[in-house]
C-alpha positions as a printed Julia matrix, in Angstrom:
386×3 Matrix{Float64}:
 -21.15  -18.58   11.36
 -17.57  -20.15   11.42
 -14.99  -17.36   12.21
 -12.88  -15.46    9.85
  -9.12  -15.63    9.33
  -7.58  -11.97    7.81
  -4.03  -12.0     7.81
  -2.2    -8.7     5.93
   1.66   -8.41    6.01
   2.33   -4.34    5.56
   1.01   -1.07    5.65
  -1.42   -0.78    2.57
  -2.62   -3.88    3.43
  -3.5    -3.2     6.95
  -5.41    0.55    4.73
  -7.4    -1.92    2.66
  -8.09   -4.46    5.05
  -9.35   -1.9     8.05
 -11.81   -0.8     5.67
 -12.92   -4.18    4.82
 -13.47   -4.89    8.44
 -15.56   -2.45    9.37
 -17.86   -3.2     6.13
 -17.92   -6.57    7.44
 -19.08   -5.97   11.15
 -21.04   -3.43   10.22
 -23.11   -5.88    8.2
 -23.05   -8.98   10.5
 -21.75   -7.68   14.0
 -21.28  -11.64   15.64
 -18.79  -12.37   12.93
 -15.18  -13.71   14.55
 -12.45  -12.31   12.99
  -9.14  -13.37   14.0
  -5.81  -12.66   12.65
  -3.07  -10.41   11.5
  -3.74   -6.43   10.91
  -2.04   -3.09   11.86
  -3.54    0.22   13.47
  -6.08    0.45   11.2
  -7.13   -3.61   11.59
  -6.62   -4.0    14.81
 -10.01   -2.47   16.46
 -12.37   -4.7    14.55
 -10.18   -8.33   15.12
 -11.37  -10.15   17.98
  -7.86  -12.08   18.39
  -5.04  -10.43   17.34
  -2.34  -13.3    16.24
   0.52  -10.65   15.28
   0.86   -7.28   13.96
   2.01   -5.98   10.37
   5.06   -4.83   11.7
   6.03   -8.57   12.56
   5.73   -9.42    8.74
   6.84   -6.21    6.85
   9.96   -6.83    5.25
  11.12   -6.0     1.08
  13.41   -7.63   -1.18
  14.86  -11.21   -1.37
  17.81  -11.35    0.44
  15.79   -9.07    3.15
  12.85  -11.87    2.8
  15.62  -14.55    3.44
  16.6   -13.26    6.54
  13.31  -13.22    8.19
  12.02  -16.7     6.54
  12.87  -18.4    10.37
  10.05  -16.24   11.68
   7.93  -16.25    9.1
   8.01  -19.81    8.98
   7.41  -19.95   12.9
   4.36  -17.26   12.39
   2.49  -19.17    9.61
   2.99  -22.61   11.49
   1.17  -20.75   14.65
  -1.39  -18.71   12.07
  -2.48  -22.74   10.79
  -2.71  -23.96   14.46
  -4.98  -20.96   15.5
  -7.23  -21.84   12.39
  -7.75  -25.08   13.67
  -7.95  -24.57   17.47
 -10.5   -21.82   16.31
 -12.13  -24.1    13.51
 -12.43  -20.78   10.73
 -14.81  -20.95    7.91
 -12.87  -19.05    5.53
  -9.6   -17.48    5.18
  -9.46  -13.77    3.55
  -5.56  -12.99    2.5
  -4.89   -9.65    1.73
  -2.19   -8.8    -0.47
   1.7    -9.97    0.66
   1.92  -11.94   -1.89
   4.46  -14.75   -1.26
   3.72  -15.78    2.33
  -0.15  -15.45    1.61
   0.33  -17.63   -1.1
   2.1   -20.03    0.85
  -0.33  -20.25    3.9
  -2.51  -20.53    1.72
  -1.16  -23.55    0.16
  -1.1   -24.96    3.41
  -4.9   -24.28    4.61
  -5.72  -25.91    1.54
  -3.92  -28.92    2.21
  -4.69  -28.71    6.28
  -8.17  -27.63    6.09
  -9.93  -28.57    2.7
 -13.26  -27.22    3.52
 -11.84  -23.65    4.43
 -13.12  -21.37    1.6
 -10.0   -19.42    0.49
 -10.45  -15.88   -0.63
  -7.95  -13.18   -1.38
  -8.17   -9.38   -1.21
  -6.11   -7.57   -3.86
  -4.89   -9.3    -6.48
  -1.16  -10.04   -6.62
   0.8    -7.68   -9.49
   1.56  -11.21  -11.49
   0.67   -8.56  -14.4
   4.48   -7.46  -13.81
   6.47  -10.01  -12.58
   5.61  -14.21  -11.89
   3.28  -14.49  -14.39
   3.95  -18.36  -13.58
   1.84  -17.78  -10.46
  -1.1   -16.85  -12.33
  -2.21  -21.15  -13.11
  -1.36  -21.13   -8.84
  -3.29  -18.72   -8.0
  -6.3   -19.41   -9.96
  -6.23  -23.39   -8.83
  -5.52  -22.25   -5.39
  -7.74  -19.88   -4.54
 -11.98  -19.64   -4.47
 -12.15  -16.05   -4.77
  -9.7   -13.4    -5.91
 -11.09   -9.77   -5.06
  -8.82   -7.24   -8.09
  -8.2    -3.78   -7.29
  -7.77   -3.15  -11.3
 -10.22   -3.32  -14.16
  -7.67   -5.08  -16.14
  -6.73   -7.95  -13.64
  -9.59  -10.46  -13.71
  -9.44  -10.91  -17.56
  -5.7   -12.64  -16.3
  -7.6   -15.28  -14.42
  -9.85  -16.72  -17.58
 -10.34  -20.16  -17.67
  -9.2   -20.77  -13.8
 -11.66  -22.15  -11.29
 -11.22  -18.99   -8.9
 -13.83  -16.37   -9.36
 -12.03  -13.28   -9.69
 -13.29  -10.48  -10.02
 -13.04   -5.93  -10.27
 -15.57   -4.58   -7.65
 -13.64   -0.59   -8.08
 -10.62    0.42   -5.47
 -11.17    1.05   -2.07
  -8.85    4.5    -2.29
 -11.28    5.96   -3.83
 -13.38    6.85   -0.94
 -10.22    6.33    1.86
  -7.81    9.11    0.32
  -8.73   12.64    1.47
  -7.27   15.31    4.01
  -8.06   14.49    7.3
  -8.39   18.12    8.65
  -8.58   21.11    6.19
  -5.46   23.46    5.57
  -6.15   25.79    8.0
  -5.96   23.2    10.65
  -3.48   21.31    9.15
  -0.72   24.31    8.95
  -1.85   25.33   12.6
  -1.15   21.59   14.03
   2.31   21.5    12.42
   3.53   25.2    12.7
   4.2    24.91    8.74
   3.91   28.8     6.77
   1.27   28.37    4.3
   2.34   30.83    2.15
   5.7    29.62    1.82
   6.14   25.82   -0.63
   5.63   22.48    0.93
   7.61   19.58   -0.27
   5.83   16.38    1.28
   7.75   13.28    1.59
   6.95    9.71    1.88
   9.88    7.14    2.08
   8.24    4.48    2.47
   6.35    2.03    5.5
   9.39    0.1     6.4
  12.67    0.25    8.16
  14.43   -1.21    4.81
  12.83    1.68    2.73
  13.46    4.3     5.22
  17.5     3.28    5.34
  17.91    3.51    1.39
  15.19    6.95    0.92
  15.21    8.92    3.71
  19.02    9.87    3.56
  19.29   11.41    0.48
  15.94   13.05    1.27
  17.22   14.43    3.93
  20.6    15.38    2.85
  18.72   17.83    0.02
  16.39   19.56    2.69
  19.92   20.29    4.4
  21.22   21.6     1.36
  18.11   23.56   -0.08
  18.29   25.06    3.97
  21.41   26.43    3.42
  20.94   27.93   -0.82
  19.24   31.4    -0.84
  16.92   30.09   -4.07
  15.22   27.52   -1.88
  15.61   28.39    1.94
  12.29   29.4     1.46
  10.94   25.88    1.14
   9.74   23.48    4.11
   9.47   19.85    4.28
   6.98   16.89    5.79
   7.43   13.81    6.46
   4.15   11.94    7.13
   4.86    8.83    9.45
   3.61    5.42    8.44
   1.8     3.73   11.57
   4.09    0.76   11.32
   7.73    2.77   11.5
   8.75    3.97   14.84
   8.69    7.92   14.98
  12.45    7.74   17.14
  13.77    5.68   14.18
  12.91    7.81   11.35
  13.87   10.8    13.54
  17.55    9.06   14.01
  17.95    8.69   10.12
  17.16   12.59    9.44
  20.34   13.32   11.33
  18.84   16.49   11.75
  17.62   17.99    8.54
  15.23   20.2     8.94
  11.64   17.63    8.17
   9.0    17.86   10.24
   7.5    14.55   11.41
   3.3    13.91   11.64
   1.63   11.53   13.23
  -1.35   10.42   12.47
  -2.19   12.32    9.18
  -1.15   10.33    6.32
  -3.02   12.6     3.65
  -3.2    15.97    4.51
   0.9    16.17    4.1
   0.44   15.55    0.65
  -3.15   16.98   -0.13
  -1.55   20.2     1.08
   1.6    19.89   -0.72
   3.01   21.85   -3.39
   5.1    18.4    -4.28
   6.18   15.08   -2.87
   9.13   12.61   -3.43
   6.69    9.39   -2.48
   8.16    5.36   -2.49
   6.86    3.29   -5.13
   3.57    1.09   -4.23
   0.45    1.94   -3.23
   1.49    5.67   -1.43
   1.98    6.69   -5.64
  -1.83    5.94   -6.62
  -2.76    8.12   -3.4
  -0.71   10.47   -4.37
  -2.39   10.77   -7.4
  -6.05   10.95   -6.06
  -4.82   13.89   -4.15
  -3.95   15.65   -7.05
  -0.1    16.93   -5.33
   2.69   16.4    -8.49
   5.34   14.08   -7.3
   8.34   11.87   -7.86
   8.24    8.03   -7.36
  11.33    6.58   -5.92
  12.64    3.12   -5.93
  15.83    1.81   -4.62
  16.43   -1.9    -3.53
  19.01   -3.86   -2.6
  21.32   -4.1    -5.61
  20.94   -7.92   -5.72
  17.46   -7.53   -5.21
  16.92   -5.24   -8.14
  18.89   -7.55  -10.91
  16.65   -9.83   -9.82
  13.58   -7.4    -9.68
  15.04   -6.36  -13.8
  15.68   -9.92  -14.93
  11.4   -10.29  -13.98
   9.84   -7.45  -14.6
   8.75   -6.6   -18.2
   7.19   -3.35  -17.57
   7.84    0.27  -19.46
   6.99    1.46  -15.98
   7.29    0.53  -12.37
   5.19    3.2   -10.15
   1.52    2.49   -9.78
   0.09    5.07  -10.65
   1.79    4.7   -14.0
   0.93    1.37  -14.67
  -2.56    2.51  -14.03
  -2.38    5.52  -16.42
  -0.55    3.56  -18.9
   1.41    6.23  -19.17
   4.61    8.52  -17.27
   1.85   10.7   -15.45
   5.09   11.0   -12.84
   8.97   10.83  -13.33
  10.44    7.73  -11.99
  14.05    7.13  -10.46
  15.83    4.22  -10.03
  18.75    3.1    -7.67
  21.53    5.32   -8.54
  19.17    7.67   -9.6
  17.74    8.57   -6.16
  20.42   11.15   -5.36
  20.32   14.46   -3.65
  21.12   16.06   -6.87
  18.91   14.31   -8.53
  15.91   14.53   -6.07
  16.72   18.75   -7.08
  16.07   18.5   -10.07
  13.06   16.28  -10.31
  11.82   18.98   -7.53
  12.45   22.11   -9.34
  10.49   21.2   -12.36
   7.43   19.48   -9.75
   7.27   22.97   -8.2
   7.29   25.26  -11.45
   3.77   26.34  -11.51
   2.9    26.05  -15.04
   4.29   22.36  -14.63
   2.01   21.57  -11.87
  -1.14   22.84  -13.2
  -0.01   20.05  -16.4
   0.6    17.46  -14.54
  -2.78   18.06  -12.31
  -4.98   17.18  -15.32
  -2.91   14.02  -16.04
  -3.3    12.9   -12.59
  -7.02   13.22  -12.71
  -6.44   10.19  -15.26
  -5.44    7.85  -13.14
  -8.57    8.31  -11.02
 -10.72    7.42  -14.21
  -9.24    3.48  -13.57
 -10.01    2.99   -9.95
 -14.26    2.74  -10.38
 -16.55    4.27   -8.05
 -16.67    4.77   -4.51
 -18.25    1.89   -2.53
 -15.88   -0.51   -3.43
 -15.47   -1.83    0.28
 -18.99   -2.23    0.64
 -19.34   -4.28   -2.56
 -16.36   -6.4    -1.52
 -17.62   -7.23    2.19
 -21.02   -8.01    0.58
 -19.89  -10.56   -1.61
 -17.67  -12.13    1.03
 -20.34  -12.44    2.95
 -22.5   -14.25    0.27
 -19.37  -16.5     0.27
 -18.92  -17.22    3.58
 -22.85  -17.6     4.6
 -23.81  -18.56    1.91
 -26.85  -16.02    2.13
 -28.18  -14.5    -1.06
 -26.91  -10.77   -1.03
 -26.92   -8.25   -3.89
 -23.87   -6.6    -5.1
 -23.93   -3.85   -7.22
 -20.43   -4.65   -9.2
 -20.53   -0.48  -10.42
């Protein structure tokens, strides 16, 4: 069997694509997989090209910055495919520069079976790319029920095998354990916060974040209340702890759930952290702030009546959204106040159970791999599409 080419460009990539992996060796061990991954990637590729944190920038003008390297990256990415002579190419998710290399493996290697992992959100914004995609790629791997239905009439076979969060998003260590690792008071409220998996997000949602944990420290109605911060595997720990100037947020490693699972609320960065959020069952805020040249260009394309995930998934506000000016420390407050009102919570706990409804079954990993694997052996495999 030819080797494998995985390339993923952030954090939830790197989540989706670790799990992926290990389906995959687990079901034929000799596979080669080279490429691009994170923490969670990184154990099951057999040559490492790059890591996420090489790739993980938001935004245009941000993206135009870094288009030197990226440029430089994907030229060495195509000469590795040939010096290695892959099979297949599996793209997961990072939309533009996926769809780019793979562009370019089409043109460079025309035999190379082409095959991405989580579905671009074209449903929101680039609906142009839709016609690309669909002549571009061979196989196109949806995380939502609604997505393939976009693809109709395309030669890619895309396709809703359930959501691989499903099975991923639980505590890693029960409370108990949990409050004893960080030194948190269980009996006193938990706000969980999740800025976000890059340095860009961290500079724009972190301060104000911060700068409300300082205040609440200091006001007699919510001294009482302690905050998390869980840190993402591609941000360096001495960064983020540079940008709290202090407030009083304590940082975990290593335990991306249990923050929130354990949470009486979070303030969470739009993307995938909202729809894990939401498994979880913790009420929370989604927060989105860009680069105000980015954004006008984000709100010139984007026809949605919502922006977080887990919304778009619910089809409904299951969680307040602010925007730009909107993420303020006085703001953040108020959002807060009502997310940790009891009665409030319990509400907004059944709607969350909603958006787990939309995500399918667990197993969806397993399904995926399998198929891939019928792809790219061509070997007769059933897959139980749930």
């Amino acid at each position: 069997m030819k080797p494998l080419l995985v390339i993923a460009g952030e954090a939830s990539g790197d989540l989706h694509g670790a799990e992926l992996l290990r389906e995959l060796k687990a079901r034929q061990p000799e596979l080669r997989i080279i490429g691009i991954g994170g923490a969670g990637m990184t154990p099951y590729l057999d040559r490492k090209l790059a890591d996420v944190r090489d790739l993980g920038v938001v935004g245009f003008v941000e993206v135009l910055k870094h288009i030197p390297h990226l440029l430089r990256l994907k030229k060495e990415i195509l000469r590795v495919a040939q010096e290695e002579g892959i099979g297949a190419a599996l793209l997961i998710d990072y939309q533009s520069f996926n769809l780019s290399l793979a562009k370019s493996l089409r043109k460079a290697m025309p035999t190379v079976r082409l095959h991405q992992y989580v579905c671009p959100q074209v449903w929101a914004w680039k609906a142009g790319r839709i016609p690309v995609l669909g002549r571009t790629l061979d196989t196109l791997y949806c995380l939502f029920d609604f997505e393939p239905r976009l693809f109709a009439g395309l030669p890619v076979e895309a396709l809703w095998l359930g959501h691989p969060l499903v099975e991923v998003v639980k505590p890693e260590v029960d409370r108990e354990t949990f409050f004893r690792e960080t030194g948190l008071d269980p009996a006193r409220p938990l706000v969980a916060l999740l800025p976000g998996s890059r340095p860009e997000e961290i500079q724009r949602l972190l301060p104000p974040m911060a700068e409300l944990a300082k205040t609440w420290r200091a006001d007699p109605a919510h001294c009482q209340v302690q905050w998390v911060l869980p840190v993402a595997p591609t941000l360096d720990t001495r960064f983020v702890t540079a940008v709290l100037a202090g407030a009083p947020i304590t940082l975990v490693e290593g335990r991306s759930y249990a923050p929130r699972a354990y949470a009486d609320a979070a303030l969470v960065c739009s993307g995938t952290a909202t729809l894990e959020t939401a498994l979880l069952g913790t009420p929370f805020a989604i927060l989105y702030k860009l680069n105000a040249f980015t954004f006008r260009m984000a709100k010139h394309f984007v026809k949605l009546p919502h922006f977080g995930l887990a919304n778009v998934v619910a089809g409904r506000a299951v969680a307040p959204e602010l925007l730009q000016a909107e993420v303020n420390p006085a703001r953040l407050a108020q959002e807060l106040s009502i997310l940790l009102d009891p009665h409030h919570a319990l509400r907004v706990r059944k709607d969350l159970a909603e958006v787990r409804s939309h995500l399918g079954e667990p197993g969806a990993a397993g399904r995926v791999a399998a198929h891939l694997l019928e792809r790219v052996a061509c070997v007769p495999l059933l897959v139980n599409q749930g």
